[in-house]
Every structure is written in C-alpha cells, then in structure tokens.
N, C-alpha and C positions, 0 to 999 in steps of 0.2 A: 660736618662732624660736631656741631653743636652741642650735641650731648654726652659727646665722649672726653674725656681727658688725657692731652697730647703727654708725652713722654719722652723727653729733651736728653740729648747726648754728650756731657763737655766735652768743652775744646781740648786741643793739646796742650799739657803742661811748659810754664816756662823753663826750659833748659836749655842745653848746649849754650854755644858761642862764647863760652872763657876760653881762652887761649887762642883766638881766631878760629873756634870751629863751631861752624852752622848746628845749630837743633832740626826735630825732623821738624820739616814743613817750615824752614827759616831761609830769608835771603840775606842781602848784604845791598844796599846803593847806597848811591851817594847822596847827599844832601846839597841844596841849593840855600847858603846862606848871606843875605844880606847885614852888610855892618847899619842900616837903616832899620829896615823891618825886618830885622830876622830870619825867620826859615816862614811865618806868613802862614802856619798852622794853629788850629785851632784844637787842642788835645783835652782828650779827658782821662783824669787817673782811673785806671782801674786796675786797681792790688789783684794777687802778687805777679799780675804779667805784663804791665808797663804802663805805656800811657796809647790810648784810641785815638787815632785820626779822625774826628770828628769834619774838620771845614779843612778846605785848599784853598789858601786867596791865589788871585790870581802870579802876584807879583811876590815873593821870586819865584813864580811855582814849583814844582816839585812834579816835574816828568814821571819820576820812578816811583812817587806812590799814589795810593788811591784812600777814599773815604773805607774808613775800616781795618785800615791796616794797624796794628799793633808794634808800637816802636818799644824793642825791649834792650836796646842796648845804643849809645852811639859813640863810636869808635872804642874805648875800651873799660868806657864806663856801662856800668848792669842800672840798667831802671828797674828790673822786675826782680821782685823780692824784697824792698825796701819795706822801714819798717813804718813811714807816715810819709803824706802827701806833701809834708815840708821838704823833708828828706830827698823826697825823688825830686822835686820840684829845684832843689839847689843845685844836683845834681845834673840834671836837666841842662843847668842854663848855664854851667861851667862848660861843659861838655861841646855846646853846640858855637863851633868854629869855620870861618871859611877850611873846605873841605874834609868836612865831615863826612864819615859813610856814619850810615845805622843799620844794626839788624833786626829786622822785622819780621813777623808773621802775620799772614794773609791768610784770617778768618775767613768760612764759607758758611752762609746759615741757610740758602736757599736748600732744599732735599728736592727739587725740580731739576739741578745741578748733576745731582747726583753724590751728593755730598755721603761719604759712607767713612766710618771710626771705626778701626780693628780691634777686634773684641778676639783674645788667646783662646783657642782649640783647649778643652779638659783633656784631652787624650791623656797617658800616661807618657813618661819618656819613652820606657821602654820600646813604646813601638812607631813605627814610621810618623812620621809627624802630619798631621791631616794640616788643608788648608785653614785660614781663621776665619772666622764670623764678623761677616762686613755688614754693621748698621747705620741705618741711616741717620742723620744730625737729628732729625724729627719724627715721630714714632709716636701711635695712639693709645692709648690705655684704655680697657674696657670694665673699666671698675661697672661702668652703669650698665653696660650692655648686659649683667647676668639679671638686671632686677627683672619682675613681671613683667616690663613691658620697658620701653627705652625712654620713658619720660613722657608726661604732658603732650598727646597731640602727637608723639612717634610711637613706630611698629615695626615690623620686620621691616615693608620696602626702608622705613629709613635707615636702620641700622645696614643694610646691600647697599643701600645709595653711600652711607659714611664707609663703608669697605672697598666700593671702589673709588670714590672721591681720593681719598689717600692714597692707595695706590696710583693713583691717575698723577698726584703731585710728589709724590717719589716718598711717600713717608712707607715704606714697606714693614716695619716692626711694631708686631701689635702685639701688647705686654697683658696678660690675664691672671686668672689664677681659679682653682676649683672652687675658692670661696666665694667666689664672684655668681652667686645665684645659683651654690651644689653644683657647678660643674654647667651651669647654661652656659655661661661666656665660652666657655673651650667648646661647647658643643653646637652655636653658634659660629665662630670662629672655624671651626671642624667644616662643616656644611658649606660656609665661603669657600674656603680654603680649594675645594672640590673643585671651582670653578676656571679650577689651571694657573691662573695667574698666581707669579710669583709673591712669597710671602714670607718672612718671618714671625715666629708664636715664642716670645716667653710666659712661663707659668710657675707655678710655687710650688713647695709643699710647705701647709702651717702647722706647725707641732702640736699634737693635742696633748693632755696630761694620761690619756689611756694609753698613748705611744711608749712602750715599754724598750722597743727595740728600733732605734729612730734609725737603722740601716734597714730594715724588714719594711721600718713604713714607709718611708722615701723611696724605696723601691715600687711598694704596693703604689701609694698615689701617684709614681711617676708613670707606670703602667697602664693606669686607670688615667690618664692624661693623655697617652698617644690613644688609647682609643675612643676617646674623646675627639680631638684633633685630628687623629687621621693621617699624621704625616706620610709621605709618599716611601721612606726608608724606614720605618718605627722607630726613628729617634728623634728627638726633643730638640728643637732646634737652642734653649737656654733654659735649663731648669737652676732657679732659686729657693734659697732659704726662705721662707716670708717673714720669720722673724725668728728671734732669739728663742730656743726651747725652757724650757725654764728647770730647776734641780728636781732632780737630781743628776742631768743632761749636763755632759759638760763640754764647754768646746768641741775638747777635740772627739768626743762622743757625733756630735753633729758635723764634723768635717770629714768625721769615715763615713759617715751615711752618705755625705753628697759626690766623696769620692767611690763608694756604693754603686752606685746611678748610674756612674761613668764607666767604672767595669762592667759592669750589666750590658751596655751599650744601647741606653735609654736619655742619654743626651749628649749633645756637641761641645757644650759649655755650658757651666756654671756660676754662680753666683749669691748673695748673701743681700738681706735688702733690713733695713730697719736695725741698726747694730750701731755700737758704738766703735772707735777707730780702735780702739784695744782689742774688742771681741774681732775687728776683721782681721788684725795684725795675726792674732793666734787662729784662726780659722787658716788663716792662708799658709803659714809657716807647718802647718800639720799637714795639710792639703799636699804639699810638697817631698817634704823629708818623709811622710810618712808613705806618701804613694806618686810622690814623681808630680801630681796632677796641677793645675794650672788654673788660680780662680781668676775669672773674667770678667764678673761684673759686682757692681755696688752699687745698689738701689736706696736712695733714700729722696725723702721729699725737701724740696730745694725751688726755690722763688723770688721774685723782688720780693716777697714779703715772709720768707721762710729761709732767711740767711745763715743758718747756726751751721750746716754742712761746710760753708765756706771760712765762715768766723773762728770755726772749732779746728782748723787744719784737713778738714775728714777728707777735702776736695784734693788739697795740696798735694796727700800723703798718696791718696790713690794713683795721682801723677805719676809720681815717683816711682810707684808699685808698678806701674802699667795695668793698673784696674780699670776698666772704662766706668766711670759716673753714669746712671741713667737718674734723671731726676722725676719723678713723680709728682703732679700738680704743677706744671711750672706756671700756671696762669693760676695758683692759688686756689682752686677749689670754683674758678667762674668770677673768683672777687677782682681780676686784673684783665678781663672781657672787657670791662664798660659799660655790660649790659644791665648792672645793677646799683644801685643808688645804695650806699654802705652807710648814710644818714638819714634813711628813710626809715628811721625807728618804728615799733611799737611795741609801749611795754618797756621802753627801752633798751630796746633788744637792737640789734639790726635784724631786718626780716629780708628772706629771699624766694623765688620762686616767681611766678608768672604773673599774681596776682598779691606777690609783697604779705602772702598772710603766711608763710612757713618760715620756721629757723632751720638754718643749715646744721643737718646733724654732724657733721664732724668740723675740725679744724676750726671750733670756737674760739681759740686764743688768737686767731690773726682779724679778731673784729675787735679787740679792747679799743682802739682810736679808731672811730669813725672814719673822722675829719683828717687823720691822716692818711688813711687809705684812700679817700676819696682826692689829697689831693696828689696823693702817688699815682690815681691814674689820668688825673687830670694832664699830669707832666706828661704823660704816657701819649695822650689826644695830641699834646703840644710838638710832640718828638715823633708823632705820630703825621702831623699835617704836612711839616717839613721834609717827610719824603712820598711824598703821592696821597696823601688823603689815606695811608695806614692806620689801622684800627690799632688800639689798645693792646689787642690780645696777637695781631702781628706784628 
C-alpha cells in the first residue's frame, strides 16, 4: 500500500483509577522492587498518559508486565496528566516502594490482532439503540487512489492488490471522499467493495459556497456517495464534515445537516474532520440537545511531525468526549517512510518523488528543518532495528 496513506485510530484516554477504580482497558499488578536497583525498567515519558515500558532488565524482573505497557498510576499516585517530565519523574520515584502495585494500560497496535476502537452509532435516542462501529487501530486513506492513475509505475492491479493487502492485515477501514478524483475513490472503492469481503468506507461531504442549504446538500452528496460505494444496506458506513463551511453557515447550521443524514438513514455515524476544538465542542452539543444524535469521530492530521492536535488539547478533549481521533497522514505525507532523503535539496527546496525532481504539493511547513527531519527518522531506523529490523514507517 505504498501509495496509499494509512489512517491511525488513538488510543484510549487516560482515565479511571482515582479512588481505586480501574479505566476501561486498565489493570492493576504489583510491582517487583528492589532497594538496589530498583523496579530495573527502562521508561519513556509520554504526556498526558504516563510513562512506556520501553526495557525489562532481567533482575528484579517484573512477571506482570510487558514491553509496552503504559504505567499510569503506582499505588495512589496519577502519572498521567502531569504537567512536565520533572514533575512526573519526582513523582515517579517517590511512589515506587517495596510493594507497590501500578495501574496500567496494555496498548495493542498490531490490526493482525484484531485490534478494533468503538466509534458511537449516530442513531437518535429516540430509537432502539443500533450496535457501534468497531474500527480498526490502522486504516488506509485513499486520498491518492481518486488521482488518474495511482502513482508512478501503479494501476488498477495495484490499487486490488493495496485492498486486499489490508484487508489480509486486519486494516479493514478505508477513509475517502468525493473530492478525491470527482468521486473516483468511492467509485473504486465501490467496485472492491463487491468482492464480498468485509469492509468499512468513511466519506465526506465538502461545503462549497453555491451550498445554500447545507442539509439539502449533505443529504444530495451523501446519496450520490452510497451510490457510488454501493453499500450492501444504503447506508454509509461514517459520513464526515470535510471541513468547516465558511459564513454565512453557522455551526449549528452544519450540525443539523449532519444530523440530516442521520434521519434520512444515509449513515451509521458521523463525524467533523479539519475543525478547531471550539468548533467540535459546538458542533457536538447541537448534534445532541438539538436531535439526541451522537458525533463519532474527529478527523484531523496528527504525526511525529504534525503535533498541534496533541499540543493544543484537541486529542485530550476528544477522550473525555468519547470522540474517536482518526488521524490522517500519520507517516507525514511519506516524509517518516524513509524512503526519501528530506536534505536532498534543489533550489533549495527539499524535492520528492521517484526521481528527487518534484516538490510535494501539500504539507510544505513540515520541510522548514531538513536536518531535523532527517534526523527524526533516523531515530525512527534506530528504534526501528531494535525490534526486528522494522522500518521507519512501522
């Protein structure tokens, strides 16, 4: 799937465990502390949900965890949510006593697992409540598949070969939109889809300024989307906002058109993608009070190299919300592959493409530092080697 762009699902939010009570997907063991060396882990901070089990020494080992696990609390002190790496780190080392428990969470990033994040039914209250929309941790984006053709050197077989490749590794959610080459990508994706195996399709509708009546047109494009797609029941398996409408559109103008959709019975859930935390805050609270309905997802682009979604709270808040994060680009645009040299100037540009003479047309602000990209994925090769000779971009 080389030419496609994967589509990443956050973890669960740090919560639960004040008061002695477990978060969802949290445990509780005990800790093996030596007054010599310690507990004999090797942890890395990572804000706001604790610190990573990176290394296990052998001696005092620790039976009850594993590389990966997420220590967010030990005994009744909170590591997650701290406000600096001193902070958690003092914390940390006051905390850790012979017999110590910690609670933890037990990260899954394999989608071969079967790794799947609940994403809320739009249904209305009103009526029986359908099951939720189970996606997988990893999911491919077809921004490229609507162009003329799928890249340098690919054609249809490749784009059948990248549909079932993923499916074959459990990434079952393939995220589009009609803008994606006038509706090729859904129409592509439609044509798979036929082949039986199971699938999830999100899609968009992008506000245009002839949109007078953005519940007549979210309706119109979601229509002109399942028959595109084809779904087996004519509903959407996740239709999104693609972005913010602009005025005379207001909010809650675009929150009745998506809960539109939902009455119509033209999608399972919904979602807002490209928005800032205030515009999802009032999207979602109209979505509600005004029709019962339930927004399910938040699309925005998020990276080792596109941190503001995290920096800004936007990730935190959706936690809290029970929003599921989809992140778009998480390997940066191809810039966190490896497969391209980010100081391979000309013009002094960074140039990319097969043969180093094209600039990447979008996402120019994540090439201002070269040499700092290059050596963020260097780290990547290095963190990369230390578990099987993993690439950059896994």
């Amino acid at each position: 799937t080389t030419a496609a762009s994967a589509a990443a699902v956050a973890a669960p939010r740090c919560a639960g465990g004040r008061g002695g009570a477990l978060g969802d997907g949290e445990e509780e063991v005990q800790l093996q502390v030596d007054a010599s060396v310690g507990v004999g882990l090797t942890l890395v901070w990572m804000p706001p949900e604790g610190y990573l089990v990176e290394a296990i020494d052998k001696w005092p080992g620790q039976p009850s965890l594993q590389v990966g696990d997420v220590i967010r609390a030990v005994g009744a002190t909170e590591l997650c949510n701290r406000a600096t790496e001193a902070d958690a780190d003092e914390a940390l080392s006051a905390s850790l006593r012979p017999g110590a428990t910690a609670r933890l969470f037990r990260p899954s990033a394999d989608p071969r697992a079967g790794d799947v994040v609940r994403c809320a039914p739009a249904a209305p209250s009103r009526r029986a409540a359908p099951p939720p929309l189970w996606l997988p941790s990893v999911g491919i984006g077809t921004w490229s598949w609507g162009n003329y053709d799928f890249g340098p050197g690919y054609g249809r077989d490749s784009m059948d070969a990248a549909f079932h490749a993923a499916l074959d590794g459990g990434s079952f959610l393939f995220d589009t939109a009609p803008t994606y080459g006038t509706g090729a990508a859904e129409e592509k994706l439609g044509r798979l889809r036929a082949s039986g195996r199971y699938a999830l399709v999100a899609t968009k509708y992008y506000p245009r300024a002839r949109d007078r009546d953005l519940a007549s047109a979210m309706i119109s494009a979601a229509r002109q989307s399942v028959a595109r797609l084809s779904p087996a029941n004519g509903c959407l398996d996740l239709f999104q906002l693609h972005r913010i409408a602009e005025a005379p559109h207001s909010l809650e103008d675009q929150a009745d058109g998506l809960a539109a959709v939902v009455t119509a019975g033209l999608a399972r859930a919904i979602g807002v993608c490209n928005c800032s935390l205030a515009e999802l805050r009032a999207i979602r609270s109209r979505l509600w009070t005004a029709h019962g309905v339930t927004l399910g997802t938040c699309q925005v682009e998020l990276s080792l190299v596109r941190q503001l979604p995290a920096t800004s709270g936007m990730v935190a808040a959706c936690r809290e919300m029970g929003v599921v994060v989809l992140a778009f680009s998480p390997l940066g645009m191809g810039r966190l592959t490896g497969r391209f040299d980010p100081t391979a100037s000309h013009g002094g540009a960074p140039r990319w493409g097969r043969d180093g003479a094209r600039a990447r047309p979008f996402g120019a602000g994540l090439d201002a530092d070269p040499h700092a990209l290059s050596g963020l994925v260097g780290a990547l090769r290095e963190v990369g080697a230390r578990y099987g000779g993993r690439t950059p971009a896994q």
